[in-house]
SETOR-223073 format. One record per residue: x, y, z negated of N, C-alpha, C in turn; residue in three letters. Coordinates in steps of 0.05 Angstrom, whole numbers, plus 5000, padded with zeros to 4 digits. Layout:
<atoms>
XYZXYZXYZALA ...
</atoms>
This chain:
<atoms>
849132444913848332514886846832284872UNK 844832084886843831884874846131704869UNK 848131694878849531444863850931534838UNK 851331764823852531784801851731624772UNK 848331684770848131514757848831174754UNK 850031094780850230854775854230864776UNK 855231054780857831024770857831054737UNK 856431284725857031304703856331064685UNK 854630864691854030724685856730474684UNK 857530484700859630164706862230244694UNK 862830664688864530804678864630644641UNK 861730684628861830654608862230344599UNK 861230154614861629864605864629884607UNK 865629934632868629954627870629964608UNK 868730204588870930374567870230154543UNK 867129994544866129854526868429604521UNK 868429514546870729224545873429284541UNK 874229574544877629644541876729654513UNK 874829754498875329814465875629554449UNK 874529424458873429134449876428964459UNK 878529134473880628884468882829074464UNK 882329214450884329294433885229224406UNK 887429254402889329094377887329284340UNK 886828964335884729244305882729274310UNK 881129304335878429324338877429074331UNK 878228824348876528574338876128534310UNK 874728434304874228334276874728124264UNK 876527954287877327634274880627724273UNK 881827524259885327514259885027384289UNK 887027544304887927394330890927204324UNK 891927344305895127074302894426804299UNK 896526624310896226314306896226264278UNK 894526214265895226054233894425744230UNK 896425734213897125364213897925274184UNK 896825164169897025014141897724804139UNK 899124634121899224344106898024414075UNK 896724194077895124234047894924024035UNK 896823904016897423734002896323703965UNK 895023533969893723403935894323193934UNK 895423173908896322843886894822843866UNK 893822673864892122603834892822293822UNK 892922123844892921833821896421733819UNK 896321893802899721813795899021593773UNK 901321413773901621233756902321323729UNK 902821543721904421613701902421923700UNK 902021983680899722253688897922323708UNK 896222123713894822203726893122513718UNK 892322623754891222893744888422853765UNK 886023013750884023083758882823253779UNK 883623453784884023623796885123673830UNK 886423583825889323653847888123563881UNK 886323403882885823273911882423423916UNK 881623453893878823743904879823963912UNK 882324033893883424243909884224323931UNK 885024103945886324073964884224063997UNK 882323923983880423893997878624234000UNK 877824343983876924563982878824763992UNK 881424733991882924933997882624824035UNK 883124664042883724594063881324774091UNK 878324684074875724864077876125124081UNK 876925214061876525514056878925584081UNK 881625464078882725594098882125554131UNK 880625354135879025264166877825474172UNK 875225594149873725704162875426034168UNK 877126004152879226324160881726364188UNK 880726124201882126064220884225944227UNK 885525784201888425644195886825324215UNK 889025314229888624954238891224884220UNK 889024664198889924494184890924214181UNK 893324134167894123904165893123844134UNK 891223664134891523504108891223234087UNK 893523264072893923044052894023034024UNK 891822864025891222673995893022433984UNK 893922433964894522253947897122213965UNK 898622313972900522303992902422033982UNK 904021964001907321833983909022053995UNK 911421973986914122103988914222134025UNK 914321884048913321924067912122104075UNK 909322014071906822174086908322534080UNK 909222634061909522884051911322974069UNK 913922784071915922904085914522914123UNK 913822764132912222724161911022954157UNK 909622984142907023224137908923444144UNK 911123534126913223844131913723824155UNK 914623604161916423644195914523734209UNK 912123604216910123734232909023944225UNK 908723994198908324314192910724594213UNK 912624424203914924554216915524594246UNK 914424494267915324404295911824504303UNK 910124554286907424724298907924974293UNK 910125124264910025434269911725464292UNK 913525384305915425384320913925684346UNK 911125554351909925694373909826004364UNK 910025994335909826254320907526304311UNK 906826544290904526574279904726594237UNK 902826534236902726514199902626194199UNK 905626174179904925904169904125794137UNK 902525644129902125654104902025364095UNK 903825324063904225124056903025124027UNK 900624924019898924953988899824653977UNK 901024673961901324413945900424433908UNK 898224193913896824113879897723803861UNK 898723873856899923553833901523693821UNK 903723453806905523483788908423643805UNK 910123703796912323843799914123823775UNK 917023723783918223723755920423933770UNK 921924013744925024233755927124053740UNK 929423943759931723823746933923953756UNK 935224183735937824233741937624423752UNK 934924573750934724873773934024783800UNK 933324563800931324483834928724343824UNK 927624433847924424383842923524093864UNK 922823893843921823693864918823623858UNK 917123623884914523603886913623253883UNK 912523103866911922833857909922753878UNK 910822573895908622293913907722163895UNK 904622023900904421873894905421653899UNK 904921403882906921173888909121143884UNK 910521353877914221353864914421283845UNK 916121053848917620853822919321073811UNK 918721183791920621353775921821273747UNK 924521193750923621033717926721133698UNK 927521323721929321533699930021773712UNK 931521883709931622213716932822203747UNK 935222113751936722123769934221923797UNK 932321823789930521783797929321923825UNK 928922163807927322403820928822503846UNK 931822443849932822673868932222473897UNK 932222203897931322013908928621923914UNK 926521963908923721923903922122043904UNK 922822323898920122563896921722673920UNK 920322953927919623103958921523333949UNK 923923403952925423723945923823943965UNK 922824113942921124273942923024463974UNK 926424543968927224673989926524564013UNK 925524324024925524344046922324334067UNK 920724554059918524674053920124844073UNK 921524984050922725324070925525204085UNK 926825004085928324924112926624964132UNK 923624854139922924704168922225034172UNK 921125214149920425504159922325674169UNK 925325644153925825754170927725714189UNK 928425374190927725334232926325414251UNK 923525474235922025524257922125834265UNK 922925994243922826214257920126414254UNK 918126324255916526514249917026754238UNK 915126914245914327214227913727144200UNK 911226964190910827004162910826664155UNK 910926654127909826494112909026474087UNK 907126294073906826384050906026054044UNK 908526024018907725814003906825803971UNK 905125643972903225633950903925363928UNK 904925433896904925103891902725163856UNK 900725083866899025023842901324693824UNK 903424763824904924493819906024453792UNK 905224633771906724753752905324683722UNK 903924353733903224183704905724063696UNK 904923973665907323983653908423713671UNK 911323683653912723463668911223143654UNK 911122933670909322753657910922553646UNK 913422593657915822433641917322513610UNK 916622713606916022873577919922863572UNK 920422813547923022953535924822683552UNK 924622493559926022233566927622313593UNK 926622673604928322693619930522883607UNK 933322843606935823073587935823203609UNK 935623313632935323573644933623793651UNK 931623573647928823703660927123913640UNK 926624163657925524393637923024403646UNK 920724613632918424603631917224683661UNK 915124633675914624943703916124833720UNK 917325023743920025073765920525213758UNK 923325243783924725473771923525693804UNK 924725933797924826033824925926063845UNK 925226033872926226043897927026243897UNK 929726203905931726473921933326443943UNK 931326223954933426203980930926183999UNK 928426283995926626354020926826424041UNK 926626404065927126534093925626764088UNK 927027044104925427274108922827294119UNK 921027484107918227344109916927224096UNK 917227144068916026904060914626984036UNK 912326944030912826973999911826633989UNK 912626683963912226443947909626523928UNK 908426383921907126393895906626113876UNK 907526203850905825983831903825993807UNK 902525673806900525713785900525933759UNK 903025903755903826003731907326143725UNK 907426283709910826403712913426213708UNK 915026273732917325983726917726003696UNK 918925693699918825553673917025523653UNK 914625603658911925483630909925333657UNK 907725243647906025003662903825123661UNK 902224983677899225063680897224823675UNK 894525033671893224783663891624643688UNK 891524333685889624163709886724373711UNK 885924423693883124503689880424313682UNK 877524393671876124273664873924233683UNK 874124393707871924363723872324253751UNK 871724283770871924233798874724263804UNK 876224523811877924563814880824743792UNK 882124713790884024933775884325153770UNK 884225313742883525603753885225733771UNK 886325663775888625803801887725793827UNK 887025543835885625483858883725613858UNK 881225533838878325693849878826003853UNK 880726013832880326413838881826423859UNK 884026313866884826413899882526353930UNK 881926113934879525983944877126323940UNK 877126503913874026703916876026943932UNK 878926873919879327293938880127273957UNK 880926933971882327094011879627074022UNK 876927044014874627124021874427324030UNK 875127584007874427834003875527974031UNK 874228114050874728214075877128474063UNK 878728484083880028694085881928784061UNK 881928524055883928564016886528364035UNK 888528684026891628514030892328304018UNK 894528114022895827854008896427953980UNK 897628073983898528263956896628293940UNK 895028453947892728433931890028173917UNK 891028023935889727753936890227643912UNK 893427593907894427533891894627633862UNK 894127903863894528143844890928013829UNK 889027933848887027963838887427713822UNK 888327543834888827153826889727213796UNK 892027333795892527363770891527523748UNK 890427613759888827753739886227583727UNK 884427503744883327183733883727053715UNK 886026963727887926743710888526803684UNK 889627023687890827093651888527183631UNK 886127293645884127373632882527093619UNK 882226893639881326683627882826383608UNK 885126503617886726373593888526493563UNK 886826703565888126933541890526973543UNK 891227033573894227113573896326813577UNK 895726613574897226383563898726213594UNK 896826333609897426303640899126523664UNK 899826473676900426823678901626683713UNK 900426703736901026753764903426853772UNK 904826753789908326853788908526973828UNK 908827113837909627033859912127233871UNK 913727113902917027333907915227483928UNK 916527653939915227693972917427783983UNK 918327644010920127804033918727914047UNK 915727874040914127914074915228334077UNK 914628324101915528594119912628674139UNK 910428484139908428634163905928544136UNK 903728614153900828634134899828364138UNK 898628244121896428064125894728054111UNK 892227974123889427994112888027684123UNK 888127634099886327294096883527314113UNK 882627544111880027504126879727894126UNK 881127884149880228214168877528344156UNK 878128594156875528694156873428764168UNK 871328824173868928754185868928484189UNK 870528254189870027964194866827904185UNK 866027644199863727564186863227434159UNK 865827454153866427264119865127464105UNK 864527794110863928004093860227944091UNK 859627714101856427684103857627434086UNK 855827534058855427384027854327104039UNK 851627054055850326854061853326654080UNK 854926804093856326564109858726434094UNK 859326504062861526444044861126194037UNK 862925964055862025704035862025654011UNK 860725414001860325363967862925323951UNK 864925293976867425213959869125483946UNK 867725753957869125993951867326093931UNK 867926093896866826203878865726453880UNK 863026563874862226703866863126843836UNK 863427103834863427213811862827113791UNK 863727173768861526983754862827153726UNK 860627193718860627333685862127163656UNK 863727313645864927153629862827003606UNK 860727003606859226873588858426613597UNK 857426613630857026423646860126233658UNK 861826373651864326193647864925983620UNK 864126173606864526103582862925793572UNK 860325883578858125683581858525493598UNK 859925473612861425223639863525043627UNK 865225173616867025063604866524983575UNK 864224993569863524903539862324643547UNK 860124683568859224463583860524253585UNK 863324323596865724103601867124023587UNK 866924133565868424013540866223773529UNK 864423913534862323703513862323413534UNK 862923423565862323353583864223073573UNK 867123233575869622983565869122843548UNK 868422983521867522893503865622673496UNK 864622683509862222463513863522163521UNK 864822253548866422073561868921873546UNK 869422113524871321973518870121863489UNK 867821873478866421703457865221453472UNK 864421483494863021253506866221083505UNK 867721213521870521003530871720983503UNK 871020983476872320953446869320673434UNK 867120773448864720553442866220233449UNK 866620343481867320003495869319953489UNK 871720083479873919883469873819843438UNK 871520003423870719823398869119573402UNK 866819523422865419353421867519013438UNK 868819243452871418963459873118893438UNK 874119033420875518963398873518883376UNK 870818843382869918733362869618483377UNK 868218383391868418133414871217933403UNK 873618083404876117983403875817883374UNK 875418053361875518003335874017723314UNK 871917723336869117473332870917223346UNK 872617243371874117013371874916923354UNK 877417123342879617043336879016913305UNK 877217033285875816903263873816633276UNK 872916603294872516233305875116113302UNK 876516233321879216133321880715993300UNK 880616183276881716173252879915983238UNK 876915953237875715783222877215513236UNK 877015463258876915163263879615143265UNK 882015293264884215163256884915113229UNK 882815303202883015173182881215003168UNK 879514853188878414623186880214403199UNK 881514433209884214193228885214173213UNK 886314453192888414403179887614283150UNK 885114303150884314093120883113893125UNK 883013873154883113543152885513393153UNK 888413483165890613363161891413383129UNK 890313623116892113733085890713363075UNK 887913363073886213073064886812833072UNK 888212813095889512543105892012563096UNK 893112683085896212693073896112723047UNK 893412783035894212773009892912392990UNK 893312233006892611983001895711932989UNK 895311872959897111822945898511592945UNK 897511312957898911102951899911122981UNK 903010992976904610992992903910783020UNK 902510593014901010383023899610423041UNK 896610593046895610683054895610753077UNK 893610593097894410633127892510683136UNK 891610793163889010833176888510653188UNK 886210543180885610333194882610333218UNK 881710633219879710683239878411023231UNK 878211123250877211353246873711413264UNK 871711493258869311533261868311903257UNK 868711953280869312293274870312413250UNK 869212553235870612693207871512423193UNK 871612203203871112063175873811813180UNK 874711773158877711643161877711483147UNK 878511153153877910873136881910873136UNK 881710723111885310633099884510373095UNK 885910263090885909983090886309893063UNK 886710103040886010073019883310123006UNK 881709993026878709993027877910273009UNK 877210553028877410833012876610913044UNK 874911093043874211213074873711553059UNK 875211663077876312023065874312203085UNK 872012323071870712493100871912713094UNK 873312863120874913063119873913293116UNK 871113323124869913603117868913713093UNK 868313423073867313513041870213473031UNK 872513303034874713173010873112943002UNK 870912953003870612702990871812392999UNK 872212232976874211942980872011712975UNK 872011612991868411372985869711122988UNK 868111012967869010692963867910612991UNK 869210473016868210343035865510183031UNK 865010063000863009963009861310002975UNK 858109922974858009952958857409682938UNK 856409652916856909402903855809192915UNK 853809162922852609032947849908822932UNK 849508922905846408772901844708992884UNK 842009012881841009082859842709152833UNK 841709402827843009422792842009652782UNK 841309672757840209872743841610162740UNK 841110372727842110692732844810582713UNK 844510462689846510462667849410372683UNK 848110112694851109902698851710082722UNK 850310182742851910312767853810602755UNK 852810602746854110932727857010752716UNK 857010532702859510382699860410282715UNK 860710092740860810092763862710242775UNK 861010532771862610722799865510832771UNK 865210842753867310982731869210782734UNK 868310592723870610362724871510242751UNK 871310352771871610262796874510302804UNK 876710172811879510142809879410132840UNK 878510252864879610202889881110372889UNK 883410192903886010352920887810482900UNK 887810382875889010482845887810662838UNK 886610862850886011052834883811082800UNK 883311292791881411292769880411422761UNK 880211582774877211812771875011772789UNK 875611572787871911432805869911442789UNK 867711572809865611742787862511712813UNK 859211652799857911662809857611882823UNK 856511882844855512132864853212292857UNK 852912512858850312752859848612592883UNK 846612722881843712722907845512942928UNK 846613172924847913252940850413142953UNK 852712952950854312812955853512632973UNK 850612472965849612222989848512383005UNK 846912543002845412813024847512863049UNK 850812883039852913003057853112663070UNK 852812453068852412313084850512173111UNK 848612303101846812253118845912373140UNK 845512233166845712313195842612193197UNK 840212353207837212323216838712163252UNK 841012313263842012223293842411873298UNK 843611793276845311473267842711333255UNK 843011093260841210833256842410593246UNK 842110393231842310243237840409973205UNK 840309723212838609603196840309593173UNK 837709653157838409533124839209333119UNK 841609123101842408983101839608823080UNK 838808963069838008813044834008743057UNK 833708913076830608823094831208963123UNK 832208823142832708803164830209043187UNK 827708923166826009093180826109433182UNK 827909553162827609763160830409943164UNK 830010193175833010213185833810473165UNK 836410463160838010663145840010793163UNK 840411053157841211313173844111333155UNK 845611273161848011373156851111543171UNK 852311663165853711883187856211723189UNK 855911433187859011263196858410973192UNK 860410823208859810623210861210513184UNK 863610653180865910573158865410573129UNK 862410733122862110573097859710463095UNK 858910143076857609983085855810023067UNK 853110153064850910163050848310043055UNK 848109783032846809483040844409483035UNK 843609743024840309693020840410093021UNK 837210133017835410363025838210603005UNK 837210642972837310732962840210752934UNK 842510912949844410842924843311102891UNK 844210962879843911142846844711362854UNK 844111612834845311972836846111922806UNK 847812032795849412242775846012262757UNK 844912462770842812692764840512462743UNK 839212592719837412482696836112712688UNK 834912552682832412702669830412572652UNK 830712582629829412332607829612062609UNK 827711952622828511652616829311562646UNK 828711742674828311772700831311902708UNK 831411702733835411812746834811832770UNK 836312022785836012082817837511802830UNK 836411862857837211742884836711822907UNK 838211682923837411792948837211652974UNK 835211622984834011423008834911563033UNK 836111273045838611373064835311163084UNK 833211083087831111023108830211303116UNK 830811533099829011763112829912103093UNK 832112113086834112183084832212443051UNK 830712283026830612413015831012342990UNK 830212532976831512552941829412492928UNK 829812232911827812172893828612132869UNK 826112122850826711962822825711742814UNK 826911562798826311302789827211212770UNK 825611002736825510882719829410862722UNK 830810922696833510832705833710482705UNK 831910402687832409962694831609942717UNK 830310062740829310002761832809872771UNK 832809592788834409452790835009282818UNK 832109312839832109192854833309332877UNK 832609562887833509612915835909862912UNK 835709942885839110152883841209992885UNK 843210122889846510072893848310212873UNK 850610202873852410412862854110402880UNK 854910612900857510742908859210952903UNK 860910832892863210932877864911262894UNK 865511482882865711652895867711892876UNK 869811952893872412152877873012392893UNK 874812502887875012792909877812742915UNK 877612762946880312672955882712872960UNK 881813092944884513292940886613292927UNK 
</atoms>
């Protein structure tokens, strides 16, 4: 009689461990599940935002639900096709297989091809060669045989090759040659497109990513909820498409699972969220772009203004080149040869030196003694160099445009003292030649020892000059 209690005891653990492995009692999925989870974003030709968070978050969310995952970013045409085969030759063992693909997708001709990155696409017939044919997704599935599958194509942005393709229609089209078992789903209903989205992920993605969360909610329903999301937050303009062969139940995350404890839901599986606090997110992100895209409108004004500061340098100093050749060509006598040049400044041998930056035409030299305001004023009028005859005294501004404070050299007329002139080619023999400029009985000049403007008695006779001066246009 004392040993009963210790049978009934080893009776009940017994019944404890038979309950505990029965089919439905556990609380985790016992089937093999196995994913490929494919994102494209840096396409050469539309690039998209979106597509490789998703992929990444999806890849998460399906780990922690028990899927051993395959996944690829920014794929090529390669990596994608490698990626299916092995997708294909792991359901083989059997179980749930699942295929999520986020990028572009174009439809040519009623077939659906999924876009690698890196594909030289550069006309239609392009695509059947280059991009990934969506059928052979459900070839490797159904080689393999499995019970279920379910493929996913968030793929249904518009085409990025736009009207330049003559076959290609909006979306995909739909699969009808699925292996039994399968269902399909897309972003949006064949033939219209979906949008990248403004936030983290797509609204297609995030809302699928919050309901295979939800414990004990069928596929069916999963989806039923996805779309409902979707169309609610795009006023209808979006609309979730999916087929189903499937024939047995599945549940993304069993019920009683530990996914049903709020605290263990990673960050990547959206919380509810009130349509005002949506609303407010996506206003955020508009303003967000917006910004982005005034800053990126700032820097290519302040580069097109940069460009613009060249190209007027540019333009000044080629039409300073070009008036200094228009001024060396417009020397009228046929005669006329260069006989030395001194930066701007150009000597002919019809004793006449042309500075190219005023026009002005200067007698090479000037009279070469003392002389009063009257006779230099006659002098420079009557001055016959090189034929010409509008030889005419100079302004204080005219000798001013000759004078260099940089250049040295001695006064011809007192050795001791030195005169500043901006060439060697014209020869000014003493301090101070005559100006044009009067003023009662008093006439300007201008002192080339220290480069300023004075007045003086017009008989003053000793240290002025007259140099003769015309406009060489």
């Amino acid at each position: 009689m004392k040993r009963k209690p210790r049978c009934l005891v080893h009776l009940i653990l017994f019944l404890m461990l038979l309950a505990l492995s029965l089919p439905g009692i556990t609380p985790a999925a016992t089937e093999r599940r196995t994913a490929l989870v494919i994102g494209n974003s840096s396409y050469n030709t539309g690039s998209l935002r979106n597509p490789v968070n998703d992929a990444d978050d999806m890849a998460s969310a399906l780990k922690r639900l028990g899927f051993d995952v395959i996944l690829k970013k920014n794929a090529t045409q390669q990596d994608m096709e490698d990626a299916i085969r092995d997708l294909g030759d792991r359901i083989k063992k059997g179980g749930v297989g699942l295929f999520f693909y986020a990028g572009h997708g174009v439809q040519i001709s009623g077939k659906n091809f999924l876009l690698p990155v890196g594909a030289k696409i550069d006309r239609e017939t392009d695509v059947k060669y280059r991009a990934m044919d969506a059928d052979m997704v459900l070839d490797e599935m159904g080689n393999a045989g499995n019970p279920m599958n379910i493929v996913i194509f968030d793929a249904c942005r518009d085409n990025p090759f736009g009207k330049s393709f003559r076959t290609a229609s909006r979306g995909l089209a739909i699969i009808s040659s699925a292996p039994r078992g399968t269902l399909v789903s897309y972003s949006t209903s064949p033939g219209n497109v979906a949008a990248d989205g403004g936030g983290r992920n797509s609204l297609y993605t995030g809302s699928l990513m919050k309901h295979i969360m939800t414990p004990g909610l069928p596929i069916e329903e999963v989806f039923k909820n996805v779309r409902q999301d979707v169309v609610r937050q795009t006023g209808g303009k979006q609309i979730p498409w999916e087929l189903s062969s499937l024939e047995g139940r599945f549940y993304f995350t069993p019920q009683g699972s530990r996914e049903n404890n709020l605290s263990d839901v990673p960050s990547y599986a959206p919380r509810p969220e009130s349509n005002e606090l949506v609303q407010q997110k996506d206003a955020l992100e508009r303003e967000r772009q917006e910004l982005a895209r005034e800053k990126q409108e700032l820097e290519h004004q302040k580069a097109r203004d940069t460009e613009r500061k060249e190209l007027d340098a540019e333009r000044s100093k080629m039409a300073e080149e070009k008036k200094q050749l228009a001024m060396a060509k417009r020397l009228s006598q046929p005669t006329a040869r260069e006989t030395g040049r001194d930066g701007r400044f150009i000597a002919y041998n019809n004793g006449t030196v042309l500075d190219t930056r005023t026009g002005l035409m200067w007698a090479a030299k000037d009279n070469g003694s003392g002389i009063n305001w009257a006779n230099a004023k006659s002098y420079c009028e009557n001055y016959r160099g090189s034929g010409y005859s509008d030889w005419r005294m100079p302004t204080q501004d005219d000798l001013a445009g000759l004078y260099d404070a940089g250049k040295s050299r001695p006064a011809a007329c007192n050795t001791s003292y030195s005169i500043h002139v901006a060439t060697e080619l014209i020869d000014i023999t003493c301090f101070a030649p005559w100006a044009s400029e009067t003023r009662g009985s008093d006439a300007a000049s201008f002192y080339f020892d220290g480069g300023t403007r004075r007045w003086g008695h017009q008989a003053f006779d000793i240290l002025p000059r007259a140099l003769p001066v015309r406009s060489g246009k």
